[in-house]
C-alpha positions in Angstrom: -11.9 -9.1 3.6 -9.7 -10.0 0.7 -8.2 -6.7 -1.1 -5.9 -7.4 -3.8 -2.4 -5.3 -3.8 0.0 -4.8 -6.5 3.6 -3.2 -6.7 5.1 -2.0 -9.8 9.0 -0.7 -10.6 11.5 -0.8 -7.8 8.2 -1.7 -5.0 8.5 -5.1 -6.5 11.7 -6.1 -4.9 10.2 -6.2 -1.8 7.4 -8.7 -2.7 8.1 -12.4 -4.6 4.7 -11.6 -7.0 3.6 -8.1 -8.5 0.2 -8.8 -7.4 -0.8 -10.3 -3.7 -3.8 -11.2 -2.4 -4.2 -9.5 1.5 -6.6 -10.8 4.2 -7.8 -8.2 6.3 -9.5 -8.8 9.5 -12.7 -7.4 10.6 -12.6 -3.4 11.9 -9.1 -3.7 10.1 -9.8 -2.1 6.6 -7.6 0.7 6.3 -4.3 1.8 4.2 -2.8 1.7 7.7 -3.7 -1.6 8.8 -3.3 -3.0 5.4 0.6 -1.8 5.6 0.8 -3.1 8.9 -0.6 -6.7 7.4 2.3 -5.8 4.5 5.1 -5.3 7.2 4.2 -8.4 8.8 3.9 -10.8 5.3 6.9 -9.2 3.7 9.6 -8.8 6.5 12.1 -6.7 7.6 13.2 -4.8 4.0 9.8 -3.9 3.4 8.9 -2.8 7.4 12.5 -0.7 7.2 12.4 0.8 3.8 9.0 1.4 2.7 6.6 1.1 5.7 8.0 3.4 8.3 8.9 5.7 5.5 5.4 5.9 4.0 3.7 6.3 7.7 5.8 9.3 8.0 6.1 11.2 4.7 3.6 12.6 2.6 5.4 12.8 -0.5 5.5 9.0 0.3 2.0 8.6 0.6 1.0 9.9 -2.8 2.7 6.7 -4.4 -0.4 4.7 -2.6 -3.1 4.4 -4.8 -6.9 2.8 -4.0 -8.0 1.9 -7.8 -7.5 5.1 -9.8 -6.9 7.9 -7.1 -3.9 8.8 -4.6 -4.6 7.9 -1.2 -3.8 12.1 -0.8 -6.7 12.6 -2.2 -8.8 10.4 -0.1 -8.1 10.0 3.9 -4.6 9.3 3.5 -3.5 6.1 5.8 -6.5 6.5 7.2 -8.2 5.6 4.2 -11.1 2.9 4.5 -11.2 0.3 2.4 -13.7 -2.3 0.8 -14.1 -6.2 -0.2 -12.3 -6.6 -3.7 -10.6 -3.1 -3.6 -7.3 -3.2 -5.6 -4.3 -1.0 -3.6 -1.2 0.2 -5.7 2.6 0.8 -4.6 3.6 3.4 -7.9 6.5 4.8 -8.7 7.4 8.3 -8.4 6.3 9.8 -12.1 7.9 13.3 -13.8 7.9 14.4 -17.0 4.9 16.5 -19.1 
């Protein structure tokens, strides 16, 4: 299942494009496994600073985005996910 994921502000120094195409394999289609694909494609920086982190923080969590909503306000990392579904590293946003 191809799912297309894209980082945006400081997420993109941990990936050479904005926007990567992800393979996932069979019975493998959720945020979880999808970071666990990430750890493995983008190395060591990304495993350290953002994966681990995210597994373990909610606040964290809410920067992951399937299409248009926060994966807080789905199933969190257990969120499933579906052929041609576009996943989001944001940056944390303030302001009114």
């Amino acid at each position: 299942m191809e799912i297309k994921v894209c980082f945006y502000a400081f997420f993109r120094e941990y990936s050479p494009e904005q926007a990567l195409q992800v393979s996932l394999e069979p019975g493998k289609d959720t945020i979880g496994d999808l970071i666990q694909v990430l750890k493995e494609h983008l190395g060591e920086k990304f495993s350290r600073e953002v994966a681990s982190l995210i597994k373990g923080n909610r606040e964290l969590q809410g920067l992951v985005y399937v299409g248009s909503k926060s994966i807080l306000r789905l199933d969190k990392l257990s969120t499933r996910l579906k052929p041609g579904d576009t996943v989001k590293f944001l940056p944390p946003m303030a302001g009114g």
